[in-house]
HTML snippet that shows the backbone in 3Dmol.js (N, CA, C, O; Angstrom):
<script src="https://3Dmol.org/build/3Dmol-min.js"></script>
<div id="view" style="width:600px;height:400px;position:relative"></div>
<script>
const pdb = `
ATOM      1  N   UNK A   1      68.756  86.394 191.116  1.00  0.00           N
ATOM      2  CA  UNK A   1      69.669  85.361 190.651  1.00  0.00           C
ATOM      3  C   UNK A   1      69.718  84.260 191.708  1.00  0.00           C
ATOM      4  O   UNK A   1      69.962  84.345 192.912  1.00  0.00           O
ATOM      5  N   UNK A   2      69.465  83.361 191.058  1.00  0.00           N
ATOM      6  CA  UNK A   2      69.664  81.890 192.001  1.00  0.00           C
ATOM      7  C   UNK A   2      70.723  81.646 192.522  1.00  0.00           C
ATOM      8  O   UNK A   2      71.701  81.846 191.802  1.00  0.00           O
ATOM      9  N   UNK A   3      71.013  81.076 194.079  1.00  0.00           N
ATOM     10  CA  UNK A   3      71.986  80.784 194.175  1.00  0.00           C
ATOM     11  C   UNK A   3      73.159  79.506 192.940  1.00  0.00           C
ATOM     12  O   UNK A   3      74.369  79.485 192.712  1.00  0.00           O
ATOM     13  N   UNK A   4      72.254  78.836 192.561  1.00  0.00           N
ATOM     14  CA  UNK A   4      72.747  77.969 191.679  1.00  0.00           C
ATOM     15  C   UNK A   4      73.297  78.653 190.215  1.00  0.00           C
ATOM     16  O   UNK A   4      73.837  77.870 189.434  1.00  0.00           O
ATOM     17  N   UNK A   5      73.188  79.974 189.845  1.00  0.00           N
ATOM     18  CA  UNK A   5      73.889  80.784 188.988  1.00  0.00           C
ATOM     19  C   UNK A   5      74.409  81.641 189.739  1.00  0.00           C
ATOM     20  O   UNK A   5      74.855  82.578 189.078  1.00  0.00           O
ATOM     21  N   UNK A   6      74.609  81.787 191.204  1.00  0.00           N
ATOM     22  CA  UNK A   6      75.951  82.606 191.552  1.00  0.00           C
ATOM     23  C   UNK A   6      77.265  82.044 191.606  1.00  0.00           C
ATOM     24  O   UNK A   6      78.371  82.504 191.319  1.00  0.00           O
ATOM     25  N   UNK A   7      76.761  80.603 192.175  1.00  0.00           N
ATOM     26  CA  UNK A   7      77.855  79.629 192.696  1.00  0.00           C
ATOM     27  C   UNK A   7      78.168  78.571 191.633  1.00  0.00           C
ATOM     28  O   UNK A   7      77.398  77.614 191.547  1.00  0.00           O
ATOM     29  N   UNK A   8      79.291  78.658 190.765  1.00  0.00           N
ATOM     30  CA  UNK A   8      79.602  77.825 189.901  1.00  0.00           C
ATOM     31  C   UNK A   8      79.865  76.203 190.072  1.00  0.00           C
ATOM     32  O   UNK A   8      79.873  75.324 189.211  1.00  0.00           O
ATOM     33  N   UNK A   9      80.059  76.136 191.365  1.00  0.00           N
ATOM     34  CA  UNK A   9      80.196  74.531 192.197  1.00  0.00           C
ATOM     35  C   UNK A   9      79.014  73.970 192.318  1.00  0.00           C
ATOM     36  O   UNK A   9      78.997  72.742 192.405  1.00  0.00           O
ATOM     37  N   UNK A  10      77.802  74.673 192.353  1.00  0.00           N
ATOM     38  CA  UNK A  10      76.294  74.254 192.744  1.00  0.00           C
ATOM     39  C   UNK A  10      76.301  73.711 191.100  1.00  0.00           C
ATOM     40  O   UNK A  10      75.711  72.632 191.049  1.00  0.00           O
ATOM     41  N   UNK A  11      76.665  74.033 190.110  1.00  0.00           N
ATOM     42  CA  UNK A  11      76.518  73.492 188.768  1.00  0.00           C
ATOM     43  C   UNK A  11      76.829  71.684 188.918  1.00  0.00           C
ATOM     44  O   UNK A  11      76.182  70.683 188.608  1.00  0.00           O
ATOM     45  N   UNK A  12      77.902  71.882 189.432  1.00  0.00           N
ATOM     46  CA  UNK A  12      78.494  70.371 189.592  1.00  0.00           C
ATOM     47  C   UNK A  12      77.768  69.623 190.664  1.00  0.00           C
ATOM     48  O   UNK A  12      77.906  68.413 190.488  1.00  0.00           O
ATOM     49  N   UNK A  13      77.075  69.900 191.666  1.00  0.00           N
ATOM     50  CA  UNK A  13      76.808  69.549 192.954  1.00  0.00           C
ATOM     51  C   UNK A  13      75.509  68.534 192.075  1.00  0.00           C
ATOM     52  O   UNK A  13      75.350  67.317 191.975  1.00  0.00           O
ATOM     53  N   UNK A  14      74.672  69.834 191.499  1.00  0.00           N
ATOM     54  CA  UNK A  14      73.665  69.052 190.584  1.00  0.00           C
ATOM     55  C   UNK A  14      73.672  68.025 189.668  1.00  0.00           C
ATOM     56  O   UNK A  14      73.006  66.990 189.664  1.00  0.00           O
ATOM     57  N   UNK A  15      74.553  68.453 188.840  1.00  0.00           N
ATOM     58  CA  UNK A  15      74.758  67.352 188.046  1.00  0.00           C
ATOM     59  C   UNK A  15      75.467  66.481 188.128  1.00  0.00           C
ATOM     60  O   UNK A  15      75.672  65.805 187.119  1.00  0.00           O
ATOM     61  N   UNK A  16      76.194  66.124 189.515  1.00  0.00           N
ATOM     62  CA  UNK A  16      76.652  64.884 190.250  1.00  0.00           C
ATOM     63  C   UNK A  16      75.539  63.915 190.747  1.00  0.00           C
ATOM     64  O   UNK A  16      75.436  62.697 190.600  1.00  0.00           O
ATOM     65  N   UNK A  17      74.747  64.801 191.370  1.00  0.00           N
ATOM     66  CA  UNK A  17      73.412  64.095 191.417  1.00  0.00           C
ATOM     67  C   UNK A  17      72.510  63.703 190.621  1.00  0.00           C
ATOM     68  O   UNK A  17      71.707  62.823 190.928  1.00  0.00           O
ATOM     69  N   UNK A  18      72.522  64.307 189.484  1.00  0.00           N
ATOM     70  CA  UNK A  18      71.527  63.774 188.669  1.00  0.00           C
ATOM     71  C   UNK A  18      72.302  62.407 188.203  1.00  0.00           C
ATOM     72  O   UNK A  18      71.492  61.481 188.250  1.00  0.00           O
ATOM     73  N   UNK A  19      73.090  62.136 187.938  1.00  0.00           N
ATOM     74  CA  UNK A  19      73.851  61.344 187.430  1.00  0.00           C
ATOM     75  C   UNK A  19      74.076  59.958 188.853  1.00  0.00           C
ATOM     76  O   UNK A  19      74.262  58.807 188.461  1.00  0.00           O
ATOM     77  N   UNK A  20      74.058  60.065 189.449  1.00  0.00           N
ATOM     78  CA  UNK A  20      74.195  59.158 190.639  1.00  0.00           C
ATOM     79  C   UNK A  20      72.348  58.908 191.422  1.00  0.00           C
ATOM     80  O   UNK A  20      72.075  57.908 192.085  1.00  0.00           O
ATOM     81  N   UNK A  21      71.638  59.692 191.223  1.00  0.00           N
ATOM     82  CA  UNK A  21      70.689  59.386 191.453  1.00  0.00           C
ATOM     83  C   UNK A  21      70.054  58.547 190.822  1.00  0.00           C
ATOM     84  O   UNK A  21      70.334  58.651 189.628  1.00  0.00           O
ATOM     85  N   UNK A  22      68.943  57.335 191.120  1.00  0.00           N
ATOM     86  CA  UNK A  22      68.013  56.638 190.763  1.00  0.00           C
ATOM     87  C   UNK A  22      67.213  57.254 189.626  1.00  0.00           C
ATOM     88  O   UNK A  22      67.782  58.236 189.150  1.00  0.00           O
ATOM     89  N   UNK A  23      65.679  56.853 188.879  1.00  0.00           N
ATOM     90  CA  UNK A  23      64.828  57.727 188.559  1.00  0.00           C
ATOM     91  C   UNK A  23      63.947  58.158 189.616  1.00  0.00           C
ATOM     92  O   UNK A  23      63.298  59.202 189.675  1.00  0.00           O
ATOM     93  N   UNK A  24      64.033  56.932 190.685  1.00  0.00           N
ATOM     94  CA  UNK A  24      62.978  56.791 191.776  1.00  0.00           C
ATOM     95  C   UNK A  24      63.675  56.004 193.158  1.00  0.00           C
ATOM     96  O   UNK A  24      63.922  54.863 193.549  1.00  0.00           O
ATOM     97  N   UNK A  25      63.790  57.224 193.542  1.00  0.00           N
ATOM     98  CA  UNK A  25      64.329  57.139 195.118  1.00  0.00           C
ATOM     99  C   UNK A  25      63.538  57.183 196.288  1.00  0.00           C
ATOM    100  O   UNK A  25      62.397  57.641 196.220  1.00  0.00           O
ATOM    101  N   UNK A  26      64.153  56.629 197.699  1.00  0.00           N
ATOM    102  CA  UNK A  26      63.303  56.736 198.693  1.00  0.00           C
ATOM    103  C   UNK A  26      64.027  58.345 199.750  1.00  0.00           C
ATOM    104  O   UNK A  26      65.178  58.704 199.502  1.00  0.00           O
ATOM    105  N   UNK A  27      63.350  58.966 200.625  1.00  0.00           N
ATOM    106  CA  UNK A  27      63.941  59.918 201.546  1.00  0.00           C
ATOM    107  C   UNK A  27      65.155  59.676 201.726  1.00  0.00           C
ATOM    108  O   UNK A  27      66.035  60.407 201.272  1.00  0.00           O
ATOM    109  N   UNK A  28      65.429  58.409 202.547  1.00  0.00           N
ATOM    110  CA  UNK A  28      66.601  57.865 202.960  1.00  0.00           C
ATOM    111  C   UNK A  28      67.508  58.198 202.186  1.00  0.00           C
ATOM    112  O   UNK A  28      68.446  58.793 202.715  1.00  0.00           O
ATOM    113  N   UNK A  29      67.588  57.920 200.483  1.00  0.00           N
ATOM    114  CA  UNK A  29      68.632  57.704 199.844  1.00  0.00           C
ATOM    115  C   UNK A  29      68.712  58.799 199.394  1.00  0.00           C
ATOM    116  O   UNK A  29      69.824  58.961 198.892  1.00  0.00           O
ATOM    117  N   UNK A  30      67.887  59.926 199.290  1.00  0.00           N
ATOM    118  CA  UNK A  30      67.952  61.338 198.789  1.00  0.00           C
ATOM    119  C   UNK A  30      68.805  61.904 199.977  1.00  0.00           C
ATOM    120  O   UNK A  30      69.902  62.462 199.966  1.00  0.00           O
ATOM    121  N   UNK A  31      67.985  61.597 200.969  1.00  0.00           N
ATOM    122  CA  UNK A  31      69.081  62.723 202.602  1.00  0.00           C
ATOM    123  C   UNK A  31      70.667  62.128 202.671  1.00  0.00           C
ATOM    124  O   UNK A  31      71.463  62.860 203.258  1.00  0.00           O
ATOM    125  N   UNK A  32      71.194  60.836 202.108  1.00  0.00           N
ATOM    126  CA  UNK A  32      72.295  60.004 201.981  1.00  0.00           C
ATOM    127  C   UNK A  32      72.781  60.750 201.017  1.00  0.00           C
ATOM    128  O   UNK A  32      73.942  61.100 201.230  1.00  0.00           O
ATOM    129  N   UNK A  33      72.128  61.276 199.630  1.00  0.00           N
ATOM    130  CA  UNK A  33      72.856  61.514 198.872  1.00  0.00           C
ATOM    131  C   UNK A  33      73.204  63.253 198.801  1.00  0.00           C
ATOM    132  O   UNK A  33      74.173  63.848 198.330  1.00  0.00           O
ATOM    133  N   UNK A  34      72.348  63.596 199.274  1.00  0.00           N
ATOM    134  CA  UNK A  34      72.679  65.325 199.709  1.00  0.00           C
ATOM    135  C   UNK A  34      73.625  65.663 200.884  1.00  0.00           C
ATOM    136  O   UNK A  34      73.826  66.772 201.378  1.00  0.00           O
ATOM    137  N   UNK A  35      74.226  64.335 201.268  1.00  0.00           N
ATOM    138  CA  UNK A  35      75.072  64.741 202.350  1.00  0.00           C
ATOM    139  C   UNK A  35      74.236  64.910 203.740  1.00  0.00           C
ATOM    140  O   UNK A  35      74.898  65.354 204.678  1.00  0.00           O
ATOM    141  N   UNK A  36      72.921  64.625 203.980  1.00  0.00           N
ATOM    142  CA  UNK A  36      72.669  65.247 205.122  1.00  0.00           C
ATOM    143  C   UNK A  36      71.768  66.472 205.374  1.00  0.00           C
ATOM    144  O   UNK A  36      71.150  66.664 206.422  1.00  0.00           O
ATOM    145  N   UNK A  37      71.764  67.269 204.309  1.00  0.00           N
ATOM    146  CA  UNK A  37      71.747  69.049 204.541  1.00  0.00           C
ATOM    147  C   UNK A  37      69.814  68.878 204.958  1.00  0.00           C
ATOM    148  O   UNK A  37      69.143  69.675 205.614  1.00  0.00           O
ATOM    149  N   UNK A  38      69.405  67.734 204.384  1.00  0.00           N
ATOM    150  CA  UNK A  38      67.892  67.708 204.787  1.00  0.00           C
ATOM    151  C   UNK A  38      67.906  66.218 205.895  1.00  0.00           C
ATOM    152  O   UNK A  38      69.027  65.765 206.130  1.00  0.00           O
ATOM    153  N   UNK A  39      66.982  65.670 206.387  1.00  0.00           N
ATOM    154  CA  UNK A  39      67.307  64.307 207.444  1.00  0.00           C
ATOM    155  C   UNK A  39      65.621  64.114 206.744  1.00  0.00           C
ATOM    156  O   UNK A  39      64.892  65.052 206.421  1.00  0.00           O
ATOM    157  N   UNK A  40      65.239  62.421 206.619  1.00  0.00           N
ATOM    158  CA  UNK A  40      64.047  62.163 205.764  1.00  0.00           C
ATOM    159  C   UNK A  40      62.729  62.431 207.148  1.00  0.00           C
ATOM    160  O   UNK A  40      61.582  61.991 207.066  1.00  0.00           O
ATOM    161  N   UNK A  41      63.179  63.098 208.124  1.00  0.00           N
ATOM    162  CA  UNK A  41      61.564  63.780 208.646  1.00  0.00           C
ATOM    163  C   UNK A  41      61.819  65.139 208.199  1.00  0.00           C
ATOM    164  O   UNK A  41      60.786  65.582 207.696  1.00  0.00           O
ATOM    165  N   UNK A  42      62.538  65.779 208.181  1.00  0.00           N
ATOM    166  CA  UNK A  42      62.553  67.416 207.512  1.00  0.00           C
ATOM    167  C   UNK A  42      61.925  67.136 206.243  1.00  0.00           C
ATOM    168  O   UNK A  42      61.332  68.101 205.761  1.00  0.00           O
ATOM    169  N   UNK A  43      61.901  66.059 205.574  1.00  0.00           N
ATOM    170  CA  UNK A  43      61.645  65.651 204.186  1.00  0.00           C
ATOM    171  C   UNK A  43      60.102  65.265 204.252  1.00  0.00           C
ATOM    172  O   UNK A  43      59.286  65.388 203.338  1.00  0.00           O
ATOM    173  N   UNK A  44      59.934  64.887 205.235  1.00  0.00           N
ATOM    174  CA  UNK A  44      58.331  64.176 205.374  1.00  0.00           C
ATOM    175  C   UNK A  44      57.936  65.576 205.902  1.00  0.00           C
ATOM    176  O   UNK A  44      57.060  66.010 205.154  1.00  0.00           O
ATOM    177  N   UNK A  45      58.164  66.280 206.685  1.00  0.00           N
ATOM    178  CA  UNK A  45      57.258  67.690 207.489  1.00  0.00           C
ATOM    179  C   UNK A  45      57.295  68.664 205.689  1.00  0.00           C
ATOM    180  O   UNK A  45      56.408  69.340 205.167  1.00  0.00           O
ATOM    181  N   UNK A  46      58.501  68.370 205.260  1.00  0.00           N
ATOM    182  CA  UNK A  46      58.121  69.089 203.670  1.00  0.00           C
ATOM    183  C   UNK A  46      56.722  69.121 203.040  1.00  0.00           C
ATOM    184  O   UNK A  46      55.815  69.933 202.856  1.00  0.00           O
ATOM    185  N   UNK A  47      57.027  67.713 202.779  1.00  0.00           N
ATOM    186  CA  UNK A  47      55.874  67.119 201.976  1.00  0.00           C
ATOM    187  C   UNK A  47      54.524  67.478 202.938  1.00  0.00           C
ATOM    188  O   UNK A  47      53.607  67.977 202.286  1.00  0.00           O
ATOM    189  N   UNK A  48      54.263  67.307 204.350  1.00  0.00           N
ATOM    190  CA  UNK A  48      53.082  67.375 204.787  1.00  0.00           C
ATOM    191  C   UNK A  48      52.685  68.568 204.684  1.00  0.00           C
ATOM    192  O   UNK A  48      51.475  68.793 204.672  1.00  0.00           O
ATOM    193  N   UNK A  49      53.589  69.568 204.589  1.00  0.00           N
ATOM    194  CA  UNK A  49      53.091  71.122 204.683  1.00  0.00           C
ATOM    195  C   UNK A  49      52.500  71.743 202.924  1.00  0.00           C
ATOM    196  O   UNK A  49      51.974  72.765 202.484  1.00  0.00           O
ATOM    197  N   UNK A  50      53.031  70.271 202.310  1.00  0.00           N
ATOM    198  CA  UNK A  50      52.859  70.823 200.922  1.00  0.00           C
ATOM    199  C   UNK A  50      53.426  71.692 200.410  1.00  0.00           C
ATOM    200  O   UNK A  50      52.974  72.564 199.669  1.00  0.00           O
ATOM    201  N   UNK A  51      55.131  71.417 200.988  1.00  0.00           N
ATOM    202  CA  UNK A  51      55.767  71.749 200.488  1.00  0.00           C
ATOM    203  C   UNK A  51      57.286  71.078 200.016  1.00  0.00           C
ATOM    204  O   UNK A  51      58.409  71.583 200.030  1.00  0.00           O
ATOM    205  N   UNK A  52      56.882  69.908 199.653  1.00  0.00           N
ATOM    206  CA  UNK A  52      57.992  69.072 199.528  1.00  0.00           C
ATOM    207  C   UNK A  52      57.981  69.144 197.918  1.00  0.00           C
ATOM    208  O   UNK A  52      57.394  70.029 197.297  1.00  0.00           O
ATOM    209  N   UNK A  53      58.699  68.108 197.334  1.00  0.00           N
ATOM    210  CA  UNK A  53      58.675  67.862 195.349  1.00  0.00           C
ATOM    211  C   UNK A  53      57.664  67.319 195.004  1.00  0.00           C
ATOM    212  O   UNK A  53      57.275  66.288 195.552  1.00  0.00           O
ATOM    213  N   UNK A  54      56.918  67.998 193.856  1.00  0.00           N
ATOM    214  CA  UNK A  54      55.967  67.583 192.990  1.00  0.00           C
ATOM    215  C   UNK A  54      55.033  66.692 193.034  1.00  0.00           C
ATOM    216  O   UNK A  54      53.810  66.659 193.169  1.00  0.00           O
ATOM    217  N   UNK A  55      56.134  65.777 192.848  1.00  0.00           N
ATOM    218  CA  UNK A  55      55.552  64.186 192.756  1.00  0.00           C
ATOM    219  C   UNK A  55      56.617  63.086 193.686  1.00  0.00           C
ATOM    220  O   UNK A  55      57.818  62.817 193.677  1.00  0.00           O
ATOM    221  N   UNK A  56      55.538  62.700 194.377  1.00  0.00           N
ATOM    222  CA  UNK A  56      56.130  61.513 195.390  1.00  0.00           C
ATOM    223  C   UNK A  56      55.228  60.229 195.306  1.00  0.00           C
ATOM    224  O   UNK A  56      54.043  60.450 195.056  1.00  0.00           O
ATOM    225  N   UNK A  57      55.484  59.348 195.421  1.00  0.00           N
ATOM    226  CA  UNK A  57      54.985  58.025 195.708  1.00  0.00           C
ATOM    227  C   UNK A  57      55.076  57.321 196.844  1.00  0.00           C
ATOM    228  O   UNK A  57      56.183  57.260 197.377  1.00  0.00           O
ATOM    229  N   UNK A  58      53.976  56.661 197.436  1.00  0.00           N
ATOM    230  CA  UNK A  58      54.115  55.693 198.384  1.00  0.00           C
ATOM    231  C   UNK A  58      53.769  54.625 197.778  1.00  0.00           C
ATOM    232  O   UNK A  58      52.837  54.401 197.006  1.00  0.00           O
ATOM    233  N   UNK A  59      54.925  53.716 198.350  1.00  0.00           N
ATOM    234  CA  UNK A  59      55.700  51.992 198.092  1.00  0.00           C
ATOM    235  C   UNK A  59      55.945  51.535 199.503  1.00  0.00           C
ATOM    236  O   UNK A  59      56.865  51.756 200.291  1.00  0.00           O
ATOM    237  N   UNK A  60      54.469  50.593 199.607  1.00  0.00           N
ATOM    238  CA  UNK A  60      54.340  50.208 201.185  1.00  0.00           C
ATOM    239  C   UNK A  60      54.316  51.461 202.196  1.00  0.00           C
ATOM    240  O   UNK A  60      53.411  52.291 202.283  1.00  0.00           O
ATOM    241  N   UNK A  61      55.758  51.407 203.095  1.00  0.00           N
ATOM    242  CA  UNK A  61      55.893  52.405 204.253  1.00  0.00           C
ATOM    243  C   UNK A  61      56.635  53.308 203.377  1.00  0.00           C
ATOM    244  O   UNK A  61      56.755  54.296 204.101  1.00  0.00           O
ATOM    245  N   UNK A  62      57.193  53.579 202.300  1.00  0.00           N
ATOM    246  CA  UNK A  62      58.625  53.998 201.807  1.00  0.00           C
ATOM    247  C   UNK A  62      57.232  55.163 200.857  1.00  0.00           C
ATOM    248  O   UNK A  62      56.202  54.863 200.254  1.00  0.00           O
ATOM    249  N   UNK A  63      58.002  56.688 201.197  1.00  0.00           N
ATOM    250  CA  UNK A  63      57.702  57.688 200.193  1.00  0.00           C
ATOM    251  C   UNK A  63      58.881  57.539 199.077  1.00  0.00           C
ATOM    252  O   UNK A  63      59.992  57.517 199.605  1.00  0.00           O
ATOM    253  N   UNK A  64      58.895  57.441 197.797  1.00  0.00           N
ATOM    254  CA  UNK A  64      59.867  57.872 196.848  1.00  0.00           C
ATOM    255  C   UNK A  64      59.172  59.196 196.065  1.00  0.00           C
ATOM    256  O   UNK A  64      57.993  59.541 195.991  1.00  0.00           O
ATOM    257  N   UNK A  65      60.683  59.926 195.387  1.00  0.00           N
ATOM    258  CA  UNK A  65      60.762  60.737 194.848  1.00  0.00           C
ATOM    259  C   UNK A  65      61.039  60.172 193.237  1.00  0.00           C
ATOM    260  O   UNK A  65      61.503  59.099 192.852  1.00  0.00           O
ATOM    261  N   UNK A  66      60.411  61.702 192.259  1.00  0.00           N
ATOM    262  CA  UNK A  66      61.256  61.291 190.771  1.00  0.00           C
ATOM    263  C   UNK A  66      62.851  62.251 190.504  1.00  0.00           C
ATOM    264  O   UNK A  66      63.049  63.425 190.818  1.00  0.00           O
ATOM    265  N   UNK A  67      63.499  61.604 190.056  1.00  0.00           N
ATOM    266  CA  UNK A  67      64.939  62.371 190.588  1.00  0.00           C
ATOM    267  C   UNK A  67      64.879  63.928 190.232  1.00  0.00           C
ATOM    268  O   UNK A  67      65.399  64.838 190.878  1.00  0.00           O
ATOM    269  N   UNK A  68      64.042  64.040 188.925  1.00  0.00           N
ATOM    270  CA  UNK A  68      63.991  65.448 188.258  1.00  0.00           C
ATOM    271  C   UNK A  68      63.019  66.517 189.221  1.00  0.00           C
ATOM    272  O   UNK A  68      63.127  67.689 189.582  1.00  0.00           O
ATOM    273  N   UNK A  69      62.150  65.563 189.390  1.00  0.00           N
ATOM    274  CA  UNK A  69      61.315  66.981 190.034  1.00  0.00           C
ATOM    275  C   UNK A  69      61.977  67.127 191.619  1.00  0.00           C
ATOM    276  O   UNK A  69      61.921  68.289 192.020  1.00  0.00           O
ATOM    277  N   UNK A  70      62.485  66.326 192.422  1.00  0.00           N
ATOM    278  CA  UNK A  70      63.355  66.449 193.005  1.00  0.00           C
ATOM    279  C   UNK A  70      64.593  67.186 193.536  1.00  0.00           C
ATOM    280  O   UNK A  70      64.868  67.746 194.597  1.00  0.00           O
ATOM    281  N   UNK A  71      65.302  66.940 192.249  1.00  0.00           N
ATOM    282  CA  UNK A  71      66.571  68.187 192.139  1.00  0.00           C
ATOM    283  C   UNK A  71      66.027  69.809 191.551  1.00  0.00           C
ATOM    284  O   UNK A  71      66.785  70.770 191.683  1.00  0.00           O
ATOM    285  N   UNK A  72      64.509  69.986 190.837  1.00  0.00           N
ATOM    286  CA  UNK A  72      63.877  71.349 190.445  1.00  0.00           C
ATOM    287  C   UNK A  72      63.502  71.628 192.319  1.00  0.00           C
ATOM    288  O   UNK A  72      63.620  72.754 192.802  1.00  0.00           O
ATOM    289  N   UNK A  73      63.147  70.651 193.001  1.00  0.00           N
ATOM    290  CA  UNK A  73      62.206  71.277 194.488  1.00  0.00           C
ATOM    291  C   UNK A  73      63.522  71.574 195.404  1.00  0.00           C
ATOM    292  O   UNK A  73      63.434  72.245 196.432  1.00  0.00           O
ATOM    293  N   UNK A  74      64.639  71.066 194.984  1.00  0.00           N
ATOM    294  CA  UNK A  74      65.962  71.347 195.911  1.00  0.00           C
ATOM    295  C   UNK A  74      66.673  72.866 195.662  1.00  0.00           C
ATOM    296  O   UNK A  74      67.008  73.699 196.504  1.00  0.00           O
ATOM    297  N   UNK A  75      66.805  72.920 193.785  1.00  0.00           N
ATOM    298  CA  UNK A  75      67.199  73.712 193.705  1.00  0.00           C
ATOM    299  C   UNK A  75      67.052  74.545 194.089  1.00  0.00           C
ATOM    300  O   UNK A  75      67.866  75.372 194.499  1.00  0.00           O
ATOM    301  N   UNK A  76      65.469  74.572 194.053  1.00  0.00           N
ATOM    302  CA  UNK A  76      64.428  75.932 195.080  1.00  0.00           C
ATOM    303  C   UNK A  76      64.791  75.935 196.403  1.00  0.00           C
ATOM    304  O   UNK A  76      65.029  76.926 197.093  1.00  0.00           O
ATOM    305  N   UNK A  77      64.818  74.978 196.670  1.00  0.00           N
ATOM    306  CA  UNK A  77      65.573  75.588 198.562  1.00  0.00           C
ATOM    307  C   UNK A  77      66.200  76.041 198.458  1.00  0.00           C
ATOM    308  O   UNK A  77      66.207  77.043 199.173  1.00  0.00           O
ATOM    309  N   UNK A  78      67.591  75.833 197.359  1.00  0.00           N
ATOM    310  CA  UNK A  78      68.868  76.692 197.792  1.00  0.00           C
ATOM    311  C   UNK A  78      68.879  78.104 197.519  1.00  0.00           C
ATOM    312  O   UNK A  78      69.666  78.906 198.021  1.00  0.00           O
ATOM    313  N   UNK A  79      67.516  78.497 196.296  1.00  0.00           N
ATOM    314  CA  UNK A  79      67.508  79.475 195.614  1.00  0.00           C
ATOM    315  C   UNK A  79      66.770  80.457 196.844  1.00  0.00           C
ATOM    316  O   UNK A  79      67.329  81.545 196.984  1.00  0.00           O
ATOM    317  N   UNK A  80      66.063  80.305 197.382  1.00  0.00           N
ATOM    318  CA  UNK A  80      65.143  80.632 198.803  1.00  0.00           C
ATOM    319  C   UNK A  80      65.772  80.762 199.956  1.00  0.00           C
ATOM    320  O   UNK A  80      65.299  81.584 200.741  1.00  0.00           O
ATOM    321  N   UNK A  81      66.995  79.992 200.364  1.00  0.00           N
ATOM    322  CA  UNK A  81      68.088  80.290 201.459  1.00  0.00           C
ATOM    323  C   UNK A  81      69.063  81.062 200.555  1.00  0.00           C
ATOM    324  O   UNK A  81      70.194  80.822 200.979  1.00  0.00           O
ATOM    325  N   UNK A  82      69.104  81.675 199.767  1.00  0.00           N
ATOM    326  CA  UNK A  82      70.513  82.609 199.810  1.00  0.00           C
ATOM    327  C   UNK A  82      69.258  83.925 199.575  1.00  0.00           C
ATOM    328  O   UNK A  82      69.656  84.963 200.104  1.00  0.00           O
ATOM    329  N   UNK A  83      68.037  84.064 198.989  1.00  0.00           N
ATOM    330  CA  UNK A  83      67.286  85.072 199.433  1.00  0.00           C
ATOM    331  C   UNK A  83      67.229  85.726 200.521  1.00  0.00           C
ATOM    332  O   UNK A  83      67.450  86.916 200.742  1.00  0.00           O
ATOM    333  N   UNK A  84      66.838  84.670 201.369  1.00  0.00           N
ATOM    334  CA  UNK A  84      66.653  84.695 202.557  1.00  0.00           C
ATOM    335  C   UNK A  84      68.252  85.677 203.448  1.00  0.00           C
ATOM    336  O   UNK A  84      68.193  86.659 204.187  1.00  0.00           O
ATOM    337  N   UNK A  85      69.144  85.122 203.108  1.00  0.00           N
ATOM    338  CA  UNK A  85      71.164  85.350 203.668  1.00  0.00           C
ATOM    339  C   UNK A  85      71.142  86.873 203.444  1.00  0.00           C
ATOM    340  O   UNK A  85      71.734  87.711 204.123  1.00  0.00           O
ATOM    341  N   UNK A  86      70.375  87.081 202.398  1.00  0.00           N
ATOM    342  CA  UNK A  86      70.939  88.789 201.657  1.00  0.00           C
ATOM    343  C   UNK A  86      69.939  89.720 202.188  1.00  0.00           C
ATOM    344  O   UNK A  86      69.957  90.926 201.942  1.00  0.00           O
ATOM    345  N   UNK A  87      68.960  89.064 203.014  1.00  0.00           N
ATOM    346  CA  UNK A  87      68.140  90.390 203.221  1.00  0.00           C
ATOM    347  C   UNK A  87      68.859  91.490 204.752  1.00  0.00           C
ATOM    348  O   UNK A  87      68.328  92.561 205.046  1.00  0.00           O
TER     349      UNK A  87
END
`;
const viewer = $3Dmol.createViewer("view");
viewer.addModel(pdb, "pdb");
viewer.setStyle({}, {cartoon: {color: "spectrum"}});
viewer.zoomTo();
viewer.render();
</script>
């Protein structure tokens, strides 16, 4: 079970974000809008390890994200850190 079906607040957390998010955001405004919990080089070492969201774009210097595959590659972190809590 995902953390996001243990924790009934992670319901809202998401869909605050989906709703306040862009379709197409940059790091900056994703780590702004998560509060922090990632900083946009934890976000870039993601992506370089090939393991960041789906689909990203580069615009000039600026990586953007699409908000959906985004909040599916987040959810997975959170679902992977409470794995991780219970062992």
């Amino acid at each position: 079970m995902s953390l996001f079906n243990k924790h009934p607040g992670n319901h809202k957390f998401f869909s605050e974000l989906r709703q306040k998010l862009p379709p197409i955001f940059t790091r900056e405004t994703a780590c702004n809008m998560i509060g922090g919990i990632f900083s946009p080089r934890t976000l870039s070492n993601f992506d370089a390890a090939g393991k960041g969201p789906d689909n990203k774009y580069h615009i000039g210097k600026k990586v953007a994200y699409e908000r959906d595959d985004f909040l599916d590659w987040l959810q997975r972190q959170f679902s992977s850190s409470a794995r991780f809590r219970t062992l």
